[in-house]
Biopython code that builds the backbone (N, CA, C, O; Angstrom):
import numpy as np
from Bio.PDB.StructureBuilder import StructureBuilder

atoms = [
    (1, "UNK", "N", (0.845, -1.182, 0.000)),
    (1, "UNK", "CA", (0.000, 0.000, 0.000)),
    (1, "UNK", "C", (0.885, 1.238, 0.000)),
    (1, "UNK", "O", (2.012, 1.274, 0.495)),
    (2, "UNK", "N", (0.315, 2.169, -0.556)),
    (2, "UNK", "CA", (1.234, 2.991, -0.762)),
    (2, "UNK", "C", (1.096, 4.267, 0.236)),
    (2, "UNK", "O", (-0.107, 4.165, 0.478)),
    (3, "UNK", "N", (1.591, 5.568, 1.085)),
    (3, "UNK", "CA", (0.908, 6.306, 1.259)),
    (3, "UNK", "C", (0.908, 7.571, 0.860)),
    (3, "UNK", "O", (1.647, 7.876, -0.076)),
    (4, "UNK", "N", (0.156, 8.478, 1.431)),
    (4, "UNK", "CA", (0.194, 9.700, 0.852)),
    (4, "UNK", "C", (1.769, 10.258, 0.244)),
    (4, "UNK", "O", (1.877, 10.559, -0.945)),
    (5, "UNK", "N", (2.586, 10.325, 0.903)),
    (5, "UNK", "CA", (3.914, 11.264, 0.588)),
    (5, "UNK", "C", (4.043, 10.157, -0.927)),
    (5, "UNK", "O", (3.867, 10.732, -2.000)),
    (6, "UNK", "N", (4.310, 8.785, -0.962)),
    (6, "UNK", "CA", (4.597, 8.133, -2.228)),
    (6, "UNK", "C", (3.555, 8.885, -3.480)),
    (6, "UNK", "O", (4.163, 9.608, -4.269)),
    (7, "UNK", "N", (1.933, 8.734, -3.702)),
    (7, "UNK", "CA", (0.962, 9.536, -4.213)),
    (7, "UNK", "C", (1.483, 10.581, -4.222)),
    (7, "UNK", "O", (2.151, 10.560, -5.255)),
    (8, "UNK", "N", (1.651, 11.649, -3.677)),
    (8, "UNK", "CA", (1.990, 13.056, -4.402)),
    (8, "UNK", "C", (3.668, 12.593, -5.113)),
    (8, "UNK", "O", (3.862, 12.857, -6.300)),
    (9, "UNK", "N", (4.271, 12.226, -4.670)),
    (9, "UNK", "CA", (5.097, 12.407, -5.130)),
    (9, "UNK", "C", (5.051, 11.751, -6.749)),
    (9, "UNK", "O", (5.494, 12.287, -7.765)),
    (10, "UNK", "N", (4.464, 10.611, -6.644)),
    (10, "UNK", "CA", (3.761, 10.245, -8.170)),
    (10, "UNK", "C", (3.466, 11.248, -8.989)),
    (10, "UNK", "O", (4.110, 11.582, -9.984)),
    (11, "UNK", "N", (2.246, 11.851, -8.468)),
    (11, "UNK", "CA", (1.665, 12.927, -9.078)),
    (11, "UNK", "C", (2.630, 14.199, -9.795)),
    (11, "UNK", "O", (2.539, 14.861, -10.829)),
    (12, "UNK", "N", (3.586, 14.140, -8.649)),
    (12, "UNK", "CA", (4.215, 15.536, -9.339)),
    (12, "UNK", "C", (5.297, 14.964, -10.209)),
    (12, "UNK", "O", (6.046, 15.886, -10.531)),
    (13, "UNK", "N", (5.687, 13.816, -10.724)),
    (13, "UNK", "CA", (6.569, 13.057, -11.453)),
    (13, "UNK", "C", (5.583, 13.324, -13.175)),
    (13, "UNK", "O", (5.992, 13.385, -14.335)),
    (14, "UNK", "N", (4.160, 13.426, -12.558)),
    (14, "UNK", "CA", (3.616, 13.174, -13.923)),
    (14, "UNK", "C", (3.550, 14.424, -14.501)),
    (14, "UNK", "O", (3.607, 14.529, -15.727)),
    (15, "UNK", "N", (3.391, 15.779, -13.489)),
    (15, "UNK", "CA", (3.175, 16.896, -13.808)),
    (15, "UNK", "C", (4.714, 17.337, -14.255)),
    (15, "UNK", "O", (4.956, 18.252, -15.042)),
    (16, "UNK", "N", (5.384, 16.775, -13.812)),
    (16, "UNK", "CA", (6.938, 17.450, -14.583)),
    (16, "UNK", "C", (7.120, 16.684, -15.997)),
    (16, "UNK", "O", (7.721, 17.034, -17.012)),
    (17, "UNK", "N", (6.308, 15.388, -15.668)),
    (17, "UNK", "CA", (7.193, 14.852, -17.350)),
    (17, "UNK", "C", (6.084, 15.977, -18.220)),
    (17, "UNK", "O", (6.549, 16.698, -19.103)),
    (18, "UNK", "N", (5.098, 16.008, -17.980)),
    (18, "UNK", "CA", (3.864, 16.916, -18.927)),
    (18, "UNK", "C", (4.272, 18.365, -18.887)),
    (18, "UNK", "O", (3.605, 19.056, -19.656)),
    (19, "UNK", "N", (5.288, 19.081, -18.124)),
    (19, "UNK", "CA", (5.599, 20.216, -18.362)),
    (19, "UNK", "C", (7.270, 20.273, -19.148)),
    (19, "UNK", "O", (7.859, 21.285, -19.529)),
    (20, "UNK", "N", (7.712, 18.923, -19.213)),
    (20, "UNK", "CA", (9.374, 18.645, -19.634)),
    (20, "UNK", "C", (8.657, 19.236, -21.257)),
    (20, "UNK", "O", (8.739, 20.352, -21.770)),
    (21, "UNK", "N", (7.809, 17.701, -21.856)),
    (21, "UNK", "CA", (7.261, 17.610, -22.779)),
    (21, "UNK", "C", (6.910, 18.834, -23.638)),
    (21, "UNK", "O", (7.430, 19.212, -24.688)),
    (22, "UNK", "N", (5.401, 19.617, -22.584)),
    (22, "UNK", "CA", (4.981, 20.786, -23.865)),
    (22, "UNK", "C", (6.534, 21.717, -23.687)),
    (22, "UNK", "O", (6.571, 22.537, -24.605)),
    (23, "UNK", "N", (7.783, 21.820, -22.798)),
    (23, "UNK", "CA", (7.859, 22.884, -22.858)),
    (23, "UNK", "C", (9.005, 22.772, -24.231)),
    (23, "UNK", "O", (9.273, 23.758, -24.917)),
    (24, "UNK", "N", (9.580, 21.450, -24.465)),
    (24, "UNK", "CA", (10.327, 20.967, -25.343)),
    (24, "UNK", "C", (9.792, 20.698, -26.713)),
    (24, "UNK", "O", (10.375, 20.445, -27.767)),
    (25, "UNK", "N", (8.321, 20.840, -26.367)),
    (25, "UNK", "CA", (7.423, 20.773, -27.694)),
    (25, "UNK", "C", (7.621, 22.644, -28.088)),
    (25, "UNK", "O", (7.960, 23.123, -29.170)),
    (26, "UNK", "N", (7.399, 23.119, -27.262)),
    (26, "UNK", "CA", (7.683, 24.410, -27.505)),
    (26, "UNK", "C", (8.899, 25.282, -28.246)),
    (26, "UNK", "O", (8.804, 26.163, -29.101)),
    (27, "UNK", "N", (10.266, 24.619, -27.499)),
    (27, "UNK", "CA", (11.290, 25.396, -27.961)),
    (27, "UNK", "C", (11.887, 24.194, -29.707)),
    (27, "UNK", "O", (12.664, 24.385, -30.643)),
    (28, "UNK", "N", (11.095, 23.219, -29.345)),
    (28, "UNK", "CA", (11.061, 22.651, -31.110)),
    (28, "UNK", "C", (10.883, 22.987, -31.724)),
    (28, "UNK", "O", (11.490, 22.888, -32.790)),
    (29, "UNK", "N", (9.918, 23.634, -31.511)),
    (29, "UNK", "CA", (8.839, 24.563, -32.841)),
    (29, "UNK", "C", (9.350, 25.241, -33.423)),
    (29, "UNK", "O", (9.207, 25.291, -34.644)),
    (30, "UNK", "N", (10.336, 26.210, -32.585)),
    (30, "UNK", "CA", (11.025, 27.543, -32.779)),
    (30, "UNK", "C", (12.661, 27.345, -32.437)),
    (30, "UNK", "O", (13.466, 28.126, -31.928)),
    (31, "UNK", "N", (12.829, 25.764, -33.007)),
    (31, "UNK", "CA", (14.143, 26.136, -33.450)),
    (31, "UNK", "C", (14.402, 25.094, -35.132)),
    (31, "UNK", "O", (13.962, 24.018, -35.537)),
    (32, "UNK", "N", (15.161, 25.947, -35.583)),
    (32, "UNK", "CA", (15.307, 25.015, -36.805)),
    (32, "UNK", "C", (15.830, 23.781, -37.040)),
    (32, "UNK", "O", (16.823, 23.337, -36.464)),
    (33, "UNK", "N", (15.080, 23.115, -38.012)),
    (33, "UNK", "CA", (15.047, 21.563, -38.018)),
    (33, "UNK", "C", (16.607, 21.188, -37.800)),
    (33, "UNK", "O", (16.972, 20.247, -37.095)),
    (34, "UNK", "N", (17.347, 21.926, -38.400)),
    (34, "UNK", "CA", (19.070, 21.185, -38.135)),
    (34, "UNK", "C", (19.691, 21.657, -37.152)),
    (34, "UNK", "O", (20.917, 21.745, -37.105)),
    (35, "UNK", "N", (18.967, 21.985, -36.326)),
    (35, "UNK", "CA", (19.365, 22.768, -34.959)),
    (35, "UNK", "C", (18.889, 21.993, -33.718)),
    (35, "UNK", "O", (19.432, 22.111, -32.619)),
    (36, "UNK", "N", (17.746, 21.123, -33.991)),
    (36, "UNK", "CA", (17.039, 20.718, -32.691)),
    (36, "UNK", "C", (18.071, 19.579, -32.062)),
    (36, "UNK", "O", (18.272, 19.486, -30.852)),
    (37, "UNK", "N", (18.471, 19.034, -32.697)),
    (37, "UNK", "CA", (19.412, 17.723, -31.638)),
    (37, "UNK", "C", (20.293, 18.518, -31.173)),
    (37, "UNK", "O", (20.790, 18.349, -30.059)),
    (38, "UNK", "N", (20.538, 19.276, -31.785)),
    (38, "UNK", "CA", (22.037, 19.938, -30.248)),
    (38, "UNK", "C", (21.249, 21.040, -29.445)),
    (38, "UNK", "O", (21.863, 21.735, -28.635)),
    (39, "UNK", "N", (19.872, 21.214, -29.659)),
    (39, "UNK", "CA", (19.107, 21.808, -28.701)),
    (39, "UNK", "C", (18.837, 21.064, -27.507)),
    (39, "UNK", "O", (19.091, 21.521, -26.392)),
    (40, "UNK", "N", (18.194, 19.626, -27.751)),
    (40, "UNK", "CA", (17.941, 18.708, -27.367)),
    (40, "UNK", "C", (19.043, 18.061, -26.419)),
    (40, "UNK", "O", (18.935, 17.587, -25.288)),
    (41, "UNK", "N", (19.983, 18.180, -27.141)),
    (41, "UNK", "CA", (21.660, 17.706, -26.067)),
    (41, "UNK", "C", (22.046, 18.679, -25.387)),
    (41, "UNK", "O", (22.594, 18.304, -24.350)),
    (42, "UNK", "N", (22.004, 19.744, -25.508)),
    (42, "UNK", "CA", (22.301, 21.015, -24.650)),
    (42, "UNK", "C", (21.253, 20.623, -23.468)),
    (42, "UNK", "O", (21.716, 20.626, -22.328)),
    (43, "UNK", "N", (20.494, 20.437, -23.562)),
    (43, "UNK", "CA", (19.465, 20.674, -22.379)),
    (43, "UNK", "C", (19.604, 19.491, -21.755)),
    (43, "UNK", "O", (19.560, 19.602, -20.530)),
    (44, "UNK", "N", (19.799, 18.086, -22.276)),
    (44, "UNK", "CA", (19.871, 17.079, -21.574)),
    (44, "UNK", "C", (21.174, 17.743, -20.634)),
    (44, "UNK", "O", (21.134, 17.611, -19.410)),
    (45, "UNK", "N", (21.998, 18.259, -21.106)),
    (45, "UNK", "CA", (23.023, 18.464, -20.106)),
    (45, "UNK", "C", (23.127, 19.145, -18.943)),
    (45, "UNK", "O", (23.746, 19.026, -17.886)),
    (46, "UNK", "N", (22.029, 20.199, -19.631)),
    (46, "UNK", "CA", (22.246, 21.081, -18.095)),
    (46, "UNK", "C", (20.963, 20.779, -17.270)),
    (46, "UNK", "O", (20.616, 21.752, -16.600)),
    (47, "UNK", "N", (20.213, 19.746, -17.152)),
    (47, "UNK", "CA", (19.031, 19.232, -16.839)),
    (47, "UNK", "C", (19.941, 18.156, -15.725)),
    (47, "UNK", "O", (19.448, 17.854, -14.638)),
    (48, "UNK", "N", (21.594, 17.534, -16.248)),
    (48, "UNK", "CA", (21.995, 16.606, -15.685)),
    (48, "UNK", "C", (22.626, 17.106, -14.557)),
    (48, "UNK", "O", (22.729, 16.766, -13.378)),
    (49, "UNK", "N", (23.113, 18.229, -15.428)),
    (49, "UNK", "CA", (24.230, 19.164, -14.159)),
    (49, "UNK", "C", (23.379, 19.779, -13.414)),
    (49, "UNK", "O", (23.845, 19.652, -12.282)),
    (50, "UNK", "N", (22.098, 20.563, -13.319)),
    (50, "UNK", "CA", (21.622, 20.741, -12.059)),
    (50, "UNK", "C", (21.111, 19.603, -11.049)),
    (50, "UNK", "O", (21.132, 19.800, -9.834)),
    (51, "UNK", "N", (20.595, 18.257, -11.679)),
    (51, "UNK", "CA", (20.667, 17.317, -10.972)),
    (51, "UNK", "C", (21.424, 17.040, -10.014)),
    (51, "UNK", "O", (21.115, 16.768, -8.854)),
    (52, "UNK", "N", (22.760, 17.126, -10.649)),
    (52, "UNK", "CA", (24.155, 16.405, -9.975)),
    (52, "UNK", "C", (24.421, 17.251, -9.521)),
    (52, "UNK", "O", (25.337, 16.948, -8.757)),
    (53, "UNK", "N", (24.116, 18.780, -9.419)),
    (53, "UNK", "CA", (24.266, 19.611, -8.342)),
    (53, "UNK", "C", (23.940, 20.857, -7.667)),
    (53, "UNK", "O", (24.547, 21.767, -7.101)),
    (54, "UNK", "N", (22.853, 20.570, -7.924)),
    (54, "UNK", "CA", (21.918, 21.656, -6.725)),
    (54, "UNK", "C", (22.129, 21.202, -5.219)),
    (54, "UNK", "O", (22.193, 19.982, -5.070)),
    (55, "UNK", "N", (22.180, 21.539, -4.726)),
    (55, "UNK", "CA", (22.313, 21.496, -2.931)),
    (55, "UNK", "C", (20.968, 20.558, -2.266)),
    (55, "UNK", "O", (19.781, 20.882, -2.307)),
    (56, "UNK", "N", (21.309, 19.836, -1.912)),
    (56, "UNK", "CA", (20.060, 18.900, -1.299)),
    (56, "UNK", "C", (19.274, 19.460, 0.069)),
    (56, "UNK", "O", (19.842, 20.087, 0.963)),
    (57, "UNK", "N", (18.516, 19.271, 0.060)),
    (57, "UNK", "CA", (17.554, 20.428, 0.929)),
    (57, "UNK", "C", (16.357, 18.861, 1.771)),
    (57, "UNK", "O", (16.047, 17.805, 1.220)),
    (58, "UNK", "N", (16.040, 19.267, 2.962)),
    (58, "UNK", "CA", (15.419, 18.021, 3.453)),
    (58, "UNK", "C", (16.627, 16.857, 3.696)),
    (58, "UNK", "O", (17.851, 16.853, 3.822)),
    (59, "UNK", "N", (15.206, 15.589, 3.680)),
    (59, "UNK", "CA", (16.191, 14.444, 4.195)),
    (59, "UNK", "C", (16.689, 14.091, 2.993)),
    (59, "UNK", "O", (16.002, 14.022, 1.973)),
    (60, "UNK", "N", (17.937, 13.845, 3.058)),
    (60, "UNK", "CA", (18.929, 13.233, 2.086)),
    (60, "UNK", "C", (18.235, 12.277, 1.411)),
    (60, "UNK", "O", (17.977, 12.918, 0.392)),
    (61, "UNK", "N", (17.823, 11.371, 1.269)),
    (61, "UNK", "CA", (17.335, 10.033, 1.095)),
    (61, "UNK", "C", (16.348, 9.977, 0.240)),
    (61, "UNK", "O", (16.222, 9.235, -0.734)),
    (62, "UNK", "N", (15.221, 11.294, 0.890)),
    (62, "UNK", "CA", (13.930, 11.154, -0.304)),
    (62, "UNK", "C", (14.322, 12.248, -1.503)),
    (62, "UNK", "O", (13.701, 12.132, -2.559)),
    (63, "UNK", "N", (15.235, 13.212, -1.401)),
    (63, "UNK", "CA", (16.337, 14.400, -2.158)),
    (63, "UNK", "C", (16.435, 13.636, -3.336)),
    (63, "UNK", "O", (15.855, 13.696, -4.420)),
    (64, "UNK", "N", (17.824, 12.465, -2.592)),
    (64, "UNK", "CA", (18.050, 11.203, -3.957)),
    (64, "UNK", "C", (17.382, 10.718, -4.415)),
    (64, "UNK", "O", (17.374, 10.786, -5.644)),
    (65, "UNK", "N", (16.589, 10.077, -3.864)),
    (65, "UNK", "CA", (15.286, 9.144, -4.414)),
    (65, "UNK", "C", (13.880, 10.307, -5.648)),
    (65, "UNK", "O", (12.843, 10.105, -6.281)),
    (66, "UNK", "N", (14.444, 10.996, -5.455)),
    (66, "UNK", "CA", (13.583, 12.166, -6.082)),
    (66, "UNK", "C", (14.422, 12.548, -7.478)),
    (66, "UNK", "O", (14.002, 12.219, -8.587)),
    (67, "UNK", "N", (15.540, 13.213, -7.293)),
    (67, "UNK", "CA", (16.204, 13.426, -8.040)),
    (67, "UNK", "C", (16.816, 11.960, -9.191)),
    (67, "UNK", "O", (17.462, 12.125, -10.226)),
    (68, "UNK", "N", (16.448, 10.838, -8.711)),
    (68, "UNK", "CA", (16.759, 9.903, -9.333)),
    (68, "UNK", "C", (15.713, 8.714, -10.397)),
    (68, "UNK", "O", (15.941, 7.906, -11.298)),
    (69, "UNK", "N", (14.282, 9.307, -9.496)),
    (69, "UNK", "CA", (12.993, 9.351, -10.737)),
    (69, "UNK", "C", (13.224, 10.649, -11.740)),
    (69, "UNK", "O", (13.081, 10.408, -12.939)),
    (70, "UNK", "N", (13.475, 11.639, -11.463)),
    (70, "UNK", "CA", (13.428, 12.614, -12.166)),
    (70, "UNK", "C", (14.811, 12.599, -13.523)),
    (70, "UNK", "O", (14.663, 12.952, -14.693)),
    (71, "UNK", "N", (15.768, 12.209, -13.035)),
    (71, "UNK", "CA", (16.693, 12.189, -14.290)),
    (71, "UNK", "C", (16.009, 10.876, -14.926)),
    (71, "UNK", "O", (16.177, 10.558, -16.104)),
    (72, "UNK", "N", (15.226, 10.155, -14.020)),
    (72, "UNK", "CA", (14.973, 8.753, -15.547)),
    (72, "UNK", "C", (14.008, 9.591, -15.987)),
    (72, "UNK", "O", (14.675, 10.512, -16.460)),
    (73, "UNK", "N", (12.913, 9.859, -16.132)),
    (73, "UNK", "CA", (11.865, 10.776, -16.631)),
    (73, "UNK", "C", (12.672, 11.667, -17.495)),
    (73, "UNK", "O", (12.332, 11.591, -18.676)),
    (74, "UNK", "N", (13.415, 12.297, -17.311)),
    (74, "UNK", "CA", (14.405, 13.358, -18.106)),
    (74, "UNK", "C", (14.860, 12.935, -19.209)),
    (74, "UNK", "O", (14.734, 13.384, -20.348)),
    (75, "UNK", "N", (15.673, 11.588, -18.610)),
    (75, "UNK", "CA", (16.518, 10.543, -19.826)),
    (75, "UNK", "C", (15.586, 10.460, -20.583)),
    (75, "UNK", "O", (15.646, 11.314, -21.467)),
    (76, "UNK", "N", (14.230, 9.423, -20.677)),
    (76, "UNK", "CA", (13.315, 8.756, -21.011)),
    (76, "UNK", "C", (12.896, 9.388, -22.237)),
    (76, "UNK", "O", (12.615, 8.888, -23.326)),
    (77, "UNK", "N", (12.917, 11.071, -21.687)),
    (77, "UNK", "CA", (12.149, 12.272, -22.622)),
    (77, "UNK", "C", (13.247, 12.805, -23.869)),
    (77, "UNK", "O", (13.063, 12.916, -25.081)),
    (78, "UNK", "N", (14.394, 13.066, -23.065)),
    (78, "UNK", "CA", (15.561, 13.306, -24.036)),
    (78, "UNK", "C", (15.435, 12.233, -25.462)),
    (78, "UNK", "O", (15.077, 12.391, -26.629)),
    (79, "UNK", "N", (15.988, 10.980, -24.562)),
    (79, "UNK", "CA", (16.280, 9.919, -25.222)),
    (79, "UNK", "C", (14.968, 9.627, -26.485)),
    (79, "UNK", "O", (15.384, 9.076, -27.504)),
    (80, "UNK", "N", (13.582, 9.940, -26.450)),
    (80, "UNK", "CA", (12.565, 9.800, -26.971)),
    (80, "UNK", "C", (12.770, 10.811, -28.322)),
    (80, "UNK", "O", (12.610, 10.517, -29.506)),
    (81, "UNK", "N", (13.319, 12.546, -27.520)),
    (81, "UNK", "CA", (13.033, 13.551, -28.841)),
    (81, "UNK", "C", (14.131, 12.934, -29.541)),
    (81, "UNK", "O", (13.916, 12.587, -30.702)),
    (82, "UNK", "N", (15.712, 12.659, -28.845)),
    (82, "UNK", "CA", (16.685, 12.526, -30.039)),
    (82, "UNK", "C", (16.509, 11.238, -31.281)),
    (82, "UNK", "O", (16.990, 11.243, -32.414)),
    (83, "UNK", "N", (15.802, 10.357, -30.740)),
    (83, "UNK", "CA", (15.496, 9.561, -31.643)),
    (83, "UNK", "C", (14.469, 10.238, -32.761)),
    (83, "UNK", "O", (14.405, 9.878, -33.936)),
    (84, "UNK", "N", (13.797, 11.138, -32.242)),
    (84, "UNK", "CA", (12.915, 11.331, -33.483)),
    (84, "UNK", "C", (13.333, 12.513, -34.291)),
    (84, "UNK", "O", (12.767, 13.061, -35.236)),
    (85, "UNK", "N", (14.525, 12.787, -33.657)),
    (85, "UNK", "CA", (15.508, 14.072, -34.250)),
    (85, "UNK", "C", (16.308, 13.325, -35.489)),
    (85, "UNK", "O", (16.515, 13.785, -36.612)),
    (86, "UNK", "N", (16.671, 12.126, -34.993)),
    (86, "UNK", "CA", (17.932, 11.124, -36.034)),
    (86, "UNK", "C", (17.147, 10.329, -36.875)),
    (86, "UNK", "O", (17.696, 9.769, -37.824)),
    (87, "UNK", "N", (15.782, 10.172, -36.649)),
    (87, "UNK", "CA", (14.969, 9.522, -37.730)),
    (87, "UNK", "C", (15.101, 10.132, -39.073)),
    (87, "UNK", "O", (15.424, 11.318, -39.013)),
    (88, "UNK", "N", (14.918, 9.585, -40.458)),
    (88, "UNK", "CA", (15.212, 10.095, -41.445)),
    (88, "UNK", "C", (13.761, 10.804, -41.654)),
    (88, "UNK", "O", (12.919, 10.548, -40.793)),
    (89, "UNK", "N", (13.394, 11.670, -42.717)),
    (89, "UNK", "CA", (12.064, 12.347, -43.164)),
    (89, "UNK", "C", (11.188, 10.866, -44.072)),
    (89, "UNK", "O", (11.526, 10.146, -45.012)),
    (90, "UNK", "N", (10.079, 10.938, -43.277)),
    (90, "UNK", "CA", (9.289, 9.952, -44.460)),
    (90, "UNK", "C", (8.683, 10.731, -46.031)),
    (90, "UNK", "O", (7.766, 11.550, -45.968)),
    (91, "UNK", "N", (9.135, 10.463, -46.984)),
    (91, "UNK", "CA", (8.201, 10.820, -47.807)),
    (91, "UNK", "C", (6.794, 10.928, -48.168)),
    (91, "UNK", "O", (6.470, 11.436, -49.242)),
]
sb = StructureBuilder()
sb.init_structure("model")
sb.init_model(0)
sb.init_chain("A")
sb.init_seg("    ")
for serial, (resi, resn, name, xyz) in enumerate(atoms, 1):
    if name == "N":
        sb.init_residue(resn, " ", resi, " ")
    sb.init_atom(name, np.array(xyz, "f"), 0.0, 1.0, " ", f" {name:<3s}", serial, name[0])
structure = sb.get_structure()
């Protein structure tokens, strides 16, 4: 069973991948097509480096455990646009 603190914390895992998403749907739009994968890699990076080092705040434990759903969610999303960045154009 799960309890409350696990549930929100779900919740806000879903609300970040849905704000990663439109906001990367966003700066796609408005950057040019031979431009987006190193848009896309730029950001995976500094998405990694504030991960790996913002200052941990609270208990250590749920910090990591937080920060460590959140870079897979991150990866997951990266890893998703660059593939559809390296896909060829269908005719």
């Amino acid at each position: 069973m799960m309890d409350g603190g696990a549930e929100s914390s779900e919740d806000l895992q879903k609300v970040v991948a849905r704000a990663v998403a439109g906001a990367l749907d966003v700066m796609l739009k408005r950057t040019a097509p031979g431009e987006r994968l190193t848009l896309i890699r730029t950001l995976r990076a500094q998405m990694e480096q504030v991960l790996a080092e913002a200052p941990l705040t609270g208990d250590p434990v749920e910090a990591i455990a937080m920060r460590t759903r959140l870079a897979a969610l991150f990866d997951a999303e990266f890893t998703r646009r660059e593939a559809a960045e390296q896909r060829p154009e269908q005719p």
